[in-house]
N, C-alpha and C positions, 0 to 999 in steps of 0.2 A: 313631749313630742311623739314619742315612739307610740303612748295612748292613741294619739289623732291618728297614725299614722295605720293603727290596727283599727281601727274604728272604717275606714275607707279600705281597706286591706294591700293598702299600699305596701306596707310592711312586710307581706310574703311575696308581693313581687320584686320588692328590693333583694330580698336574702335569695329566690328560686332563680334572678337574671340578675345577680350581680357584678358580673361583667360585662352585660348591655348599660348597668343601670349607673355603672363608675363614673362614666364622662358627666352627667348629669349632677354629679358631685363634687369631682374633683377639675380642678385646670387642668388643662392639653399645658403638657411643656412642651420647648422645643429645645434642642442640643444647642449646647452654647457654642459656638465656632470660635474660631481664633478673630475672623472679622466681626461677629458680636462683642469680642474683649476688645478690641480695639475703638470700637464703638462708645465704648463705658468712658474709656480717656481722653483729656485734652491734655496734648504734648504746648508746655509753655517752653519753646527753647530758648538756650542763649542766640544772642546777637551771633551772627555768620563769621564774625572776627573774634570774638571770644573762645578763649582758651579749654573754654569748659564745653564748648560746642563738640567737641571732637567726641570726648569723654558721651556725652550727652546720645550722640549721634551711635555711639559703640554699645550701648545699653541699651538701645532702641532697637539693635538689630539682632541681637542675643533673644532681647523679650521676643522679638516677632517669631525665631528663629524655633525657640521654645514650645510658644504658642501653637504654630503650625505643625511643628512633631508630634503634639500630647496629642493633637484635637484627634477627635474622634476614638479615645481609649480609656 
């Protein structure tokens, strides 16, 4: 590849604007936020009468709690 790439002289313009030339390479990421993780999961809860709802519900709010303190560090 790098042959073709000297062959057009692509190649010295990749290495002299390597930093123009990155995006063209690599993916744009974006910062994961706390409502991106959220996003990833689906909460299957207990029944609103179930005992384990409470428990359920008290886990959910620690995670979120988590989430929005790290984000952005």
């Amino acid at each position: 590849m790098k042959d073709g790439l000297d062959l057009l002289g692509v190649s010295e313009l990749l290495q002299t604007n390597a930093t123009v030339m990155q995006s063209l390479f690599t993916p744009k990421t974006t910062p994961l936020t706390a409502d991106a993780m959220f996003k990833l999961f689906h909460i299957n809860w207990s029944p609103t009468s179930c005992s384990q709802r409470d428990s359920e519900e008290a886990v959910i709010v620690a995670w979120a709690e988590y989430l929005y303190s790290t984000e952005g560090k």
